[in-house]
Every structure is written in structure tokens, then in C-alpha cells.
mmCIF entry with sequence, helices, sheets and N, C-alpha, C, O atoms, coordinates in Angstrom:
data_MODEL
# 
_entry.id   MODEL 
# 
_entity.id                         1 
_entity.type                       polymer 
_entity.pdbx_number_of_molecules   1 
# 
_entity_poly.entity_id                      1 
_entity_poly.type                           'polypeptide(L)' 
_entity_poly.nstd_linkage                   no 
_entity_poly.nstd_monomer                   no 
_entity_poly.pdbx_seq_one_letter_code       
;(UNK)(UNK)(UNK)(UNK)(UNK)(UNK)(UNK)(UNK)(UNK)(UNK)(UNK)(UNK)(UNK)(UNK)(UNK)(UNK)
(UNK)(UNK)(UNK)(UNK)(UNK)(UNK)(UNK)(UNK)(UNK)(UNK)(UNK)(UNK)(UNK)(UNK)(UNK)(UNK)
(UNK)(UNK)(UNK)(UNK)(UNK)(UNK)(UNK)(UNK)(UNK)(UNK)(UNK)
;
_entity_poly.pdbx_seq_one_letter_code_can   XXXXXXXXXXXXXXXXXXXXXXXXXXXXXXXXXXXXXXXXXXX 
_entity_poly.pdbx_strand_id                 A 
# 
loop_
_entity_poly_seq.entity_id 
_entity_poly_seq.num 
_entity_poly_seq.mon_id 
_entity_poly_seq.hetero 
1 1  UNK n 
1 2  UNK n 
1 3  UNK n 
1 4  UNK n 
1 5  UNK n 
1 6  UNK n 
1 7  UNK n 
1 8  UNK n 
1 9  UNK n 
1 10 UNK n 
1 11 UNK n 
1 12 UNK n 
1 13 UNK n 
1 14 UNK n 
1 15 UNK n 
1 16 UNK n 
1 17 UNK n 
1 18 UNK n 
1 19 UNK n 
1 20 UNK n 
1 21 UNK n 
1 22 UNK n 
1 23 UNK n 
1 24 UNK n 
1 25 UNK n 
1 26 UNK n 
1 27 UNK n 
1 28 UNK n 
1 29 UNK n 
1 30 UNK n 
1 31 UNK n 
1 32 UNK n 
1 33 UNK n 
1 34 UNK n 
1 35 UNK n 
1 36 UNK n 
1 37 UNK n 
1 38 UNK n 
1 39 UNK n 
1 40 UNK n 
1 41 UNK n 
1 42 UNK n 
1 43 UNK n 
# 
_struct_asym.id          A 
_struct_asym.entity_id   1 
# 
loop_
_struct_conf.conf_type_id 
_struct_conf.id 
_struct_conf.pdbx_PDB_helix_id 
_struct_conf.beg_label_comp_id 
_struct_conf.beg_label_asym_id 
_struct_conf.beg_label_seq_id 
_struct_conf.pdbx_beg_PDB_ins_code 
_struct_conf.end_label_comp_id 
_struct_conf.end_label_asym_id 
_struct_conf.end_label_seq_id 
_struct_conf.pdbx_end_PDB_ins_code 
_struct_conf.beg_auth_comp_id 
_struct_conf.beg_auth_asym_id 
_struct_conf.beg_auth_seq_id 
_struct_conf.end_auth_comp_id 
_struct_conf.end_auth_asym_id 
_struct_conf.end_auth_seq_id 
_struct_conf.pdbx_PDB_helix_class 
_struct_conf.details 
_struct_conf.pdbx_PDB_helix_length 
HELX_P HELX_P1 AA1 UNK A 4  ? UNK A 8  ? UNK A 4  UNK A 8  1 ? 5 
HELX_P HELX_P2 AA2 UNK A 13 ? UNK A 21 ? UNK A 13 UNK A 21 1 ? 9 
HELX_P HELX_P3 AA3 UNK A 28 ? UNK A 31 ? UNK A 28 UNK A 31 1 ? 4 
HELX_P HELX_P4 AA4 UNK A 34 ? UNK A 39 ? UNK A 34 UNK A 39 1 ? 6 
# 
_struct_conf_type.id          HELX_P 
_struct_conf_type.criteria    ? 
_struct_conf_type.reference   ? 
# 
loop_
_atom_site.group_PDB 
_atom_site.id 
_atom_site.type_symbol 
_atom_site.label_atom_id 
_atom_site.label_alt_id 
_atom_site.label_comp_id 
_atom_site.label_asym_id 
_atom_site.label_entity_id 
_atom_site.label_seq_id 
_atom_site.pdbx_PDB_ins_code 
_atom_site.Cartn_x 
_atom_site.Cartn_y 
_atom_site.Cartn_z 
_atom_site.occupancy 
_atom_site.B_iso_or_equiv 
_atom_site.pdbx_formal_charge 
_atom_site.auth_seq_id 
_atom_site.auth_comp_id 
_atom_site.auth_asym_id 
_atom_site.auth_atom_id 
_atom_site.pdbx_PDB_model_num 
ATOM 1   N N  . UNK A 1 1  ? 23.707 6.737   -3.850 1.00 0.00 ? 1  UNK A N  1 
ATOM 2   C CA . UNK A 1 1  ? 23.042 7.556   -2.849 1.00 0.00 ? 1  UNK A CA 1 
ATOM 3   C C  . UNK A 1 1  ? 21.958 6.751   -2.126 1.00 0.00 ? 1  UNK A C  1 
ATOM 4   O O  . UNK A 1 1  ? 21.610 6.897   -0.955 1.00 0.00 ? 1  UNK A O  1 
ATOM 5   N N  . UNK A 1 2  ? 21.384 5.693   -3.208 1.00 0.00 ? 2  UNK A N  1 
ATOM 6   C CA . UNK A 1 2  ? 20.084 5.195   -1.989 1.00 0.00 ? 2  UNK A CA 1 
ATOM 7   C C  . UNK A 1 2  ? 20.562 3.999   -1.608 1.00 0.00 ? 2  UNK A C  1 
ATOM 8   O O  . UNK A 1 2  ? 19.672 3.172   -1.407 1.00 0.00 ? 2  UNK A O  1 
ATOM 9   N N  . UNK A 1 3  ? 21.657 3.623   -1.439 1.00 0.00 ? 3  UNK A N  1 
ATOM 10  C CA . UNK A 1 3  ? 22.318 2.296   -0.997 1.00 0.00 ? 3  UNK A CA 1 
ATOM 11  C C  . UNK A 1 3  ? 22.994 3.023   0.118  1.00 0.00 ? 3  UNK A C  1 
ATOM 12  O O  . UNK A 1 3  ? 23.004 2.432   1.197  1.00 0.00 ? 3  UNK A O  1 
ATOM 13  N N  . UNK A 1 4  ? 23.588 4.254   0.053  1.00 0.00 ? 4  UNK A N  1 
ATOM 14  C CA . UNK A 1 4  ? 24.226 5.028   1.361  1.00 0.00 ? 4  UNK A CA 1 
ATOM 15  C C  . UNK A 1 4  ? 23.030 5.406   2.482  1.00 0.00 ? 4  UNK A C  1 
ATOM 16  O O  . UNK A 1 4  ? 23.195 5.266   3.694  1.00 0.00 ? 4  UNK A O  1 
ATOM 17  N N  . UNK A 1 5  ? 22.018 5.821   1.974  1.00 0.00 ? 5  UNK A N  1 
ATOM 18  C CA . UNK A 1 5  ? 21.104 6.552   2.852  1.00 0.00 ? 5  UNK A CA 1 
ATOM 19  C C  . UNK A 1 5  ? 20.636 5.532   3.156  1.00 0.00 ? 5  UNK A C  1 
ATOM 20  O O  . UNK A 1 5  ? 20.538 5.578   4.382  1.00 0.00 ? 5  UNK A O  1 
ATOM 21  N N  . UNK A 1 6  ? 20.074 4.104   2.616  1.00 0.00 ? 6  UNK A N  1 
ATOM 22  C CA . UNK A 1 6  ? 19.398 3.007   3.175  1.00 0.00 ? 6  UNK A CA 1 
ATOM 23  C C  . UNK A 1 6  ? 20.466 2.369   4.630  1.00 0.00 ? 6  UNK A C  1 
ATOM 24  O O  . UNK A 1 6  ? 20.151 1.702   5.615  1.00 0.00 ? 6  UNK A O  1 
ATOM 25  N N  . UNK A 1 7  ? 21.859 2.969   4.156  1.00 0.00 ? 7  UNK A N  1 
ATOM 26  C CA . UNK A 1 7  ? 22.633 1.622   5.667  1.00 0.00 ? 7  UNK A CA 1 
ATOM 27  C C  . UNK A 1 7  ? 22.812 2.559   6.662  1.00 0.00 ? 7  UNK A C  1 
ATOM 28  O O  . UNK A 1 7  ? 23.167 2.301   7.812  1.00 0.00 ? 7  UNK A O  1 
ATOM 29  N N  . UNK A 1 8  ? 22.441 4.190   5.990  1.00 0.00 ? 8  UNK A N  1 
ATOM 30  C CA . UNK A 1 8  ? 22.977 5.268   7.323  1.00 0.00 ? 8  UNK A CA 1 
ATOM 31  C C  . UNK A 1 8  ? 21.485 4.997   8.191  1.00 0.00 ? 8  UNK A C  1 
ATOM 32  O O  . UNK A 1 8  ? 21.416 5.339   9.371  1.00 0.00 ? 8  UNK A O  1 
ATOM 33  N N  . UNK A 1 9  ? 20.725 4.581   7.739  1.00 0.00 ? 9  UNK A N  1 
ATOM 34  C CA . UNK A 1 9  ? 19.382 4.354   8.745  1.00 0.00 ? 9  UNK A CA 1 
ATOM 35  C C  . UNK A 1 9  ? 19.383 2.983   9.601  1.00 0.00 ? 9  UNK A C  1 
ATOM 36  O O  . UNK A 1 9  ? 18.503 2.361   10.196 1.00 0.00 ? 9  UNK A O  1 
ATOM 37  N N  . UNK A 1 10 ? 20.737 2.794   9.400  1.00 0.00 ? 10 UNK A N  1 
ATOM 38  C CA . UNK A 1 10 ? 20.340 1.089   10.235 1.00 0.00 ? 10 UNK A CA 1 
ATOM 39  C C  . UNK A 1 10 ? 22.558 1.275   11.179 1.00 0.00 ? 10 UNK A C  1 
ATOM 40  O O  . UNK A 1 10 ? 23.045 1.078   12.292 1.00 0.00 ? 10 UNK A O  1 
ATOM 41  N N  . UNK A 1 11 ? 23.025 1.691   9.943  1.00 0.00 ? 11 UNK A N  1 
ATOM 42  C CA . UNK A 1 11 ? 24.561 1.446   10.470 1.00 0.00 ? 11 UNK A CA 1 
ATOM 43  C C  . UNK A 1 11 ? 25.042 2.951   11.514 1.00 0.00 ? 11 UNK A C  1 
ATOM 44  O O  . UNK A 1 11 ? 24.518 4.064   11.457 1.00 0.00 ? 11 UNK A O  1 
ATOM 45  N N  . UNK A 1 12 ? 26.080 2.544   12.334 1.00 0.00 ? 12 UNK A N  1 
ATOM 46  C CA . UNK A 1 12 ? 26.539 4.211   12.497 1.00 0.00 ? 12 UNK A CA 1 
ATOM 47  C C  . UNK A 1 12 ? 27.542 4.266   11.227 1.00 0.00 ? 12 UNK A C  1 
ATOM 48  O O  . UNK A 1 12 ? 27.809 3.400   10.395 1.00 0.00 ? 12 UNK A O  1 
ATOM 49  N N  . UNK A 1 13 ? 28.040 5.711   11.391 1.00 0.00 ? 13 UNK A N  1 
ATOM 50  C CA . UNK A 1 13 ? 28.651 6.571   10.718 1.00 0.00 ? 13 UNK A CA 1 
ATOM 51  C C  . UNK A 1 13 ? 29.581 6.041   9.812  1.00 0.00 ? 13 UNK A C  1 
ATOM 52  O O  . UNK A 1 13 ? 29.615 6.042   8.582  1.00 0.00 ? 13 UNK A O  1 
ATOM 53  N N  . UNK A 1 14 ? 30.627 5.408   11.016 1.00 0.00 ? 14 UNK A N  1 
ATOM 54  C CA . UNK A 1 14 ? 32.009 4.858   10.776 1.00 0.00 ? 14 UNK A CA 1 
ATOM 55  C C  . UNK A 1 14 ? 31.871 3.578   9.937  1.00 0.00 ? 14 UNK A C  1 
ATOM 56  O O  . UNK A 1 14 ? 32.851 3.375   9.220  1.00 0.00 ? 14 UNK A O  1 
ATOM 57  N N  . UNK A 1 15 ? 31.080 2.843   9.871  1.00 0.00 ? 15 UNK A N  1 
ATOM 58  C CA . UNK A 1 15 ? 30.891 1.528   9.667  1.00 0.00 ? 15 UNK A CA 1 
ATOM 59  C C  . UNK A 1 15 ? 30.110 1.824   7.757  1.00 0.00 ? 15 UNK A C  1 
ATOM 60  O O  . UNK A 1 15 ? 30.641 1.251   6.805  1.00 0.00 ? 15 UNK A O  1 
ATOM 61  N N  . UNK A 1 16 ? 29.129 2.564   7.595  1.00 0.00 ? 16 UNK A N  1 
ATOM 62  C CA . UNK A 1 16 ? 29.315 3.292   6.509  1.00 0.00 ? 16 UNK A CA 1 
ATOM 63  C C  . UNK A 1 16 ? 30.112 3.959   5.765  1.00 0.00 ? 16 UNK A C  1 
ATOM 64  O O  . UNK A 1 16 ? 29.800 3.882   4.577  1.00 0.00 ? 16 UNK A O  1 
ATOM 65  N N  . UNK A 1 17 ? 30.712 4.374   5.907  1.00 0.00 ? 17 UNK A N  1 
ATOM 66  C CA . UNK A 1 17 ? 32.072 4.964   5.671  1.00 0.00 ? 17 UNK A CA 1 
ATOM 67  C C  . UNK A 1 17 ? 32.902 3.544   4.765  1.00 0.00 ? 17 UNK A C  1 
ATOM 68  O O  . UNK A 1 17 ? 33.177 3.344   3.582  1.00 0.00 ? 17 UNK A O  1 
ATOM 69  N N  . UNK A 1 18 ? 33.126 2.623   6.287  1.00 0.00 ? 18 UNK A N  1 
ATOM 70  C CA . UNK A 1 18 ? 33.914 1.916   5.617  1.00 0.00 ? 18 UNK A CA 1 
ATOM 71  C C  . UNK A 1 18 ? 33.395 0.991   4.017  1.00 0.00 ? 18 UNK A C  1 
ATOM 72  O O  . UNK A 1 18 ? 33.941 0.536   3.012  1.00 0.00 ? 18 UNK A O  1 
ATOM 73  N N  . UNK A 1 19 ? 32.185 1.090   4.533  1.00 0.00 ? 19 UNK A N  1 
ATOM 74  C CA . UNK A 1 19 ? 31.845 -0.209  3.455  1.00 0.00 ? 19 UNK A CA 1 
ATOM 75  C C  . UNK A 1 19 ? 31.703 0.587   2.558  1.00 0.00 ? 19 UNK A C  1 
ATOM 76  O O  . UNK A 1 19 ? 31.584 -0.015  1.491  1.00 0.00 ? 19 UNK A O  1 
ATOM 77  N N  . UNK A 1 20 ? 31.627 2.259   2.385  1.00 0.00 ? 20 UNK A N  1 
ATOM 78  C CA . UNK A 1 20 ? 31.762 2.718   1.175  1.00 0.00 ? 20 UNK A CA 1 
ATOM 79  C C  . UNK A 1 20 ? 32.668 2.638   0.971  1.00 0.00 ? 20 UNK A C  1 
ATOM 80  O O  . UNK A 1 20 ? 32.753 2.427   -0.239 1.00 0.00 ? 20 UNK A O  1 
ATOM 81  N N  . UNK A 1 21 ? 34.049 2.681   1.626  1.00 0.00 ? 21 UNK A N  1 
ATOM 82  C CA . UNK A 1 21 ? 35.382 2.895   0.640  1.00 0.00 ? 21 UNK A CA 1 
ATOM 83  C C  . UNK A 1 21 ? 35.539 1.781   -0.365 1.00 0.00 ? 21 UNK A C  1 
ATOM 84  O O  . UNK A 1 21 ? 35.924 1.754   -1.534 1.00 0.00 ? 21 UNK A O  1 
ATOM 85  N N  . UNK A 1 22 ? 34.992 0.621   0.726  1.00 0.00 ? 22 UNK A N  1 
ATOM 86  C CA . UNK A 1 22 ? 35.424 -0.738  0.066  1.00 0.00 ? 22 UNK A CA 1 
ATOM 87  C C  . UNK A 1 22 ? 34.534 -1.295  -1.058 1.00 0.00 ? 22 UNK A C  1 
ATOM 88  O O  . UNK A 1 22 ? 34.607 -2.330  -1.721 1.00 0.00 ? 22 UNK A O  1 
ATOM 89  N N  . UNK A 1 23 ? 33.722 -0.329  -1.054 1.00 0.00 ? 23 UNK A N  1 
ATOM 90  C CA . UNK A 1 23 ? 32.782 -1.131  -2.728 1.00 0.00 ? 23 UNK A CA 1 
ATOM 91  C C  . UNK A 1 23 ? 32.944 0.355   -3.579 1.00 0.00 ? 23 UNK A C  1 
ATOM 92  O O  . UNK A 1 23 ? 32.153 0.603   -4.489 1.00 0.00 ? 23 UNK A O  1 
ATOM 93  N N  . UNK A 1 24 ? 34.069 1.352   -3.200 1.00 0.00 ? 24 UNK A N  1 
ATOM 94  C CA . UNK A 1 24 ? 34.425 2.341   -4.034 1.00 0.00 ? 24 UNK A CA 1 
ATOM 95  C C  . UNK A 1 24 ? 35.002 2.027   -5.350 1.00 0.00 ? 24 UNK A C  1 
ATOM 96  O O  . UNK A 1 24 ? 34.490 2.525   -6.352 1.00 0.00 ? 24 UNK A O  1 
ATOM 97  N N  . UNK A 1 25 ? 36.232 1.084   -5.460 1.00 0.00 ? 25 UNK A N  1 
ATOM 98  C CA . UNK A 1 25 ? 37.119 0.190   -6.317 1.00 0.00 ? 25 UNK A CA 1 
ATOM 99  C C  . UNK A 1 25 ? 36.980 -1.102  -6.357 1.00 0.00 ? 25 UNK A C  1 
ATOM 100 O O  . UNK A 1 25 ? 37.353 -1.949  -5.547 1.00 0.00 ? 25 UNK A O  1 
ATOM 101 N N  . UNK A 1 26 ? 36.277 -1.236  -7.603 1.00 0.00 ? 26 UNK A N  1 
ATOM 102 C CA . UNK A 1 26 ? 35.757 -2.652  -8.149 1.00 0.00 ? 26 UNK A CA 1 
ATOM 103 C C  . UNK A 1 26 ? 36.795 -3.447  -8.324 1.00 0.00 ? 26 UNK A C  1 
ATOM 104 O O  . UNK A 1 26 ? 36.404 -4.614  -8.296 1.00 0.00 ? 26 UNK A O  1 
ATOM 105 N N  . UNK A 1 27 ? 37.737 -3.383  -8.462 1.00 0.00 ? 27 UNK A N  1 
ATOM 106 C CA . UNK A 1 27 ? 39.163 -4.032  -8.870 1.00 0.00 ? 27 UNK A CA 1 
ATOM 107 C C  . UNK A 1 27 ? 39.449 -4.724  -6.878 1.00 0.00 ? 27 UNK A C  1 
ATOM 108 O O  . UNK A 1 27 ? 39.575 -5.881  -6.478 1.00 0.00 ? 27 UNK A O  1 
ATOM 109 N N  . UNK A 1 28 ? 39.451 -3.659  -6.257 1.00 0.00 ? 28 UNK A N  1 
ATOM 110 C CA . UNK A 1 28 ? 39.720 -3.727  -4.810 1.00 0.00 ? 28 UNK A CA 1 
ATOM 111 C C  . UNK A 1 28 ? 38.835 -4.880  -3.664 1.00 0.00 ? 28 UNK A C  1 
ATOM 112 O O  . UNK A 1 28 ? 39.113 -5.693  -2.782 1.00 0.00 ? 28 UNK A O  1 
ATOM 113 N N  . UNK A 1 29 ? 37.359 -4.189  -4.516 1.00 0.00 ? 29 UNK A N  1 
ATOM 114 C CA . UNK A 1 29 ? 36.448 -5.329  -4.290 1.00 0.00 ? 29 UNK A CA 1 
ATOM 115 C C  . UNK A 1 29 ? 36.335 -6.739  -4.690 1.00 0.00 ? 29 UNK A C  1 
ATOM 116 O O  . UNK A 1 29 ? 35.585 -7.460  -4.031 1.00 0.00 ? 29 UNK A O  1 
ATOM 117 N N  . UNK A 1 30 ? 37.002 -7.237  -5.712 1.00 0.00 ? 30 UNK A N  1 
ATOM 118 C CA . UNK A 1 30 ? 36.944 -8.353  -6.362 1.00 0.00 ? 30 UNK A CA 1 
ATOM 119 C C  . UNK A 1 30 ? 38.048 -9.088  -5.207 1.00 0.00 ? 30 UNK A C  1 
ATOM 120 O O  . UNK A 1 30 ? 37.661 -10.047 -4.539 1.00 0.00 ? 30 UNK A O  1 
ATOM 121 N N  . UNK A 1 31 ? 39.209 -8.627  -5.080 1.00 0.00 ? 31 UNK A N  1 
ATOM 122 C CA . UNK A 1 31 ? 40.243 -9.425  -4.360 1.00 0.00 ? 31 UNK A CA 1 
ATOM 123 C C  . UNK A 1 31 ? 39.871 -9.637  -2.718 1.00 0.00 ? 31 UNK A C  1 
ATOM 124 O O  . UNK A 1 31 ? 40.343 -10.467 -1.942 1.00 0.00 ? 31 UNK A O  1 
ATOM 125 N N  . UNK A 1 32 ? 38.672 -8.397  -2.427 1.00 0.00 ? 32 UNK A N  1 
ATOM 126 C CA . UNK A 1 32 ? 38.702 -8.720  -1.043 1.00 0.00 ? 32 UNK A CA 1 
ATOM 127 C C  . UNK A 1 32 ? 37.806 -9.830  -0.450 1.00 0.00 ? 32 UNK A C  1 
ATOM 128 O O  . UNK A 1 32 ? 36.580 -9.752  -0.528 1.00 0.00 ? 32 UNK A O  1 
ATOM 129 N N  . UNK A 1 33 ? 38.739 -11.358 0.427  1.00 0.00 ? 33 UNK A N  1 
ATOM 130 C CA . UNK A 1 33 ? 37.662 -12.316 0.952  1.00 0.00 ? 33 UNK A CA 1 
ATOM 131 C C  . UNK A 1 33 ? 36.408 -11.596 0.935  1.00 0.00 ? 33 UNK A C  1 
ATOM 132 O O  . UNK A 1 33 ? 36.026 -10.428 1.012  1.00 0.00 ? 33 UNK A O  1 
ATOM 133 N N  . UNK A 1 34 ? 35.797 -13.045 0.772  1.00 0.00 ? 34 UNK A N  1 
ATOM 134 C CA . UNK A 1 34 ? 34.558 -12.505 1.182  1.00 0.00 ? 34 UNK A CA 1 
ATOM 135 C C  . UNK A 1 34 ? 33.760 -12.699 2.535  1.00 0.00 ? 34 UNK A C  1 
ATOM 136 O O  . UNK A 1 34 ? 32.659 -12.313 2.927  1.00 0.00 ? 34 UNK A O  1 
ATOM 137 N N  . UNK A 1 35 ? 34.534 -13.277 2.953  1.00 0.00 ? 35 UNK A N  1 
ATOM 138 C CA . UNK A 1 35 ? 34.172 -12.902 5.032  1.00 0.00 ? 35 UNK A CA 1 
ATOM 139 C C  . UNK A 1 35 ? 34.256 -11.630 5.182  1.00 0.00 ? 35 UNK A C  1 
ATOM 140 O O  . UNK A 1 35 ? 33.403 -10.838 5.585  1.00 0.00 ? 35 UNK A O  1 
ATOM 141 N N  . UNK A 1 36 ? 35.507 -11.430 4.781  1.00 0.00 ? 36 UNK A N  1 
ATOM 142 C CA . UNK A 1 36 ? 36.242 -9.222  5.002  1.00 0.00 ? 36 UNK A CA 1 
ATOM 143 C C  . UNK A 1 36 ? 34.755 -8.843  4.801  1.00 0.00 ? 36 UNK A C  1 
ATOM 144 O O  . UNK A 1 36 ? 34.061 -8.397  5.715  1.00 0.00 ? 36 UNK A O  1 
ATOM 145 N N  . UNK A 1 37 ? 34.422 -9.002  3.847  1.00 0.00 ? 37 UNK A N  1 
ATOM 146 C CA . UNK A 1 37 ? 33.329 -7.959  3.091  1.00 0.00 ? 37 UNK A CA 1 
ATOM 147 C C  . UNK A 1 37 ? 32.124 -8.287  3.871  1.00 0.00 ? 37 UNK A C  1 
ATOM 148 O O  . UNK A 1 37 ? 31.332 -7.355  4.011  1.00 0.00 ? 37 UNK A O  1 
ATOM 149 N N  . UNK A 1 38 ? 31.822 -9.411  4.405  1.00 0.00 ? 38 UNK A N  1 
ATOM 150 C CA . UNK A 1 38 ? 30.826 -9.589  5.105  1.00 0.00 ? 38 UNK A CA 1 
ATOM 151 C C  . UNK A 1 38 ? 30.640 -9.154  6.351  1.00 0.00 ? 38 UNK A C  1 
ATOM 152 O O  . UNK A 1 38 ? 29.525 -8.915  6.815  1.00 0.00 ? 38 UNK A O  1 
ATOM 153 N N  . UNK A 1 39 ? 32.118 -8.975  7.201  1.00 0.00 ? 39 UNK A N  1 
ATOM 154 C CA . UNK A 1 39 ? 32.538 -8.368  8.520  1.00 0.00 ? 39 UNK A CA 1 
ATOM 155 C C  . UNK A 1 39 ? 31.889 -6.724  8.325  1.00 0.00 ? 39 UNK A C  1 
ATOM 156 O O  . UNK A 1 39 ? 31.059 -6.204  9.071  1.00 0.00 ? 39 UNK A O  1 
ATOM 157 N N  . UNK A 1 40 ? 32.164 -6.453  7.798  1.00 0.00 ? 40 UNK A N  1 
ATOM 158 C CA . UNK A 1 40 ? 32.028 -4.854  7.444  1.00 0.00 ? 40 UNK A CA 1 
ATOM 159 C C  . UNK A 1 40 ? 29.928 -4.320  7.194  1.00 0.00 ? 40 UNK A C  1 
ATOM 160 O O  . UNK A 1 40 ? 29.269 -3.348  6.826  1.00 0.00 ? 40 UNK A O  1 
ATOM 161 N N  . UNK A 1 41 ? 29.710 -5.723  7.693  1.00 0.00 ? 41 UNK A N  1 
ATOM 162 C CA . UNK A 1 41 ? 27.668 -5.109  7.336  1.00 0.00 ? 41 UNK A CA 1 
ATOM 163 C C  . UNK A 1 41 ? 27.301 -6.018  9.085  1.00 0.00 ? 41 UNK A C  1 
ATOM 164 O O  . UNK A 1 41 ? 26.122 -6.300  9.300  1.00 0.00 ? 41 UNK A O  1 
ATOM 165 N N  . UNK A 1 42 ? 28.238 -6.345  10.042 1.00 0.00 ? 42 UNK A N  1 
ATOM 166 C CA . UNK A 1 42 ? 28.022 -6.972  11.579 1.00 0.00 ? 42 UNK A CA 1 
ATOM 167 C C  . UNK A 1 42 ? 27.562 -5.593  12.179 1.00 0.00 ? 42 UNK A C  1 
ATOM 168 O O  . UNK A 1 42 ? 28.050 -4.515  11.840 1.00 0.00 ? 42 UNK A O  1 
ATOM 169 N N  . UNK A 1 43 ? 26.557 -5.756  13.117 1.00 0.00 ? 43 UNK A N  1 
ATOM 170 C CA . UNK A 1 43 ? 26.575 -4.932  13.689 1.00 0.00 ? 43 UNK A CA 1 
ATOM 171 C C  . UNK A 1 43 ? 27.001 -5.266  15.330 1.00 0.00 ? 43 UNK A C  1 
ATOM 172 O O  . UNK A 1 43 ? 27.064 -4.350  16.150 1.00 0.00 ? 43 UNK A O  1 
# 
């Protein structure tokens, strides 16, 4: 919750969203580059 509410004050909506799905599944997270994961906090 305070890792969501800290990026909804800086990210829009959609872009939150995503980076929650993607640090939802730790298994999911481990395989994804880590550029991917870095693309996903650009504003």
C-alpha cells in the first residue's frame, strides 16, 4: 500500500497499474530483463 500510494503521487494511473502487475509474481519478476522493469518507472 505505501509503495502504491508513494508512485500514484508521482505516476499516472496506467503506468501504476502496470508496475503493480509486474512485481505481483515474484517468479514473473525474476525472469523479467531488467531494462523491461526499468521501462515501466520512465516517465
Amino acid at each position: 500500500k505505501k509503495f502504491e500510494a508513494a508512485m500514484r503521487g508521482h505516476l499516472p494511473a496506467h503506468q501504476v497499474q502496470a508496475i503493480l502487475a509486474a512485481t505481483a509474481d515474484p517468479a514473473k519478476l525474476d525472469a523479467m530483463p531488467i531494462h523491461r522493469f526499468l521501462e515501466l518507472f520512465t516517465v
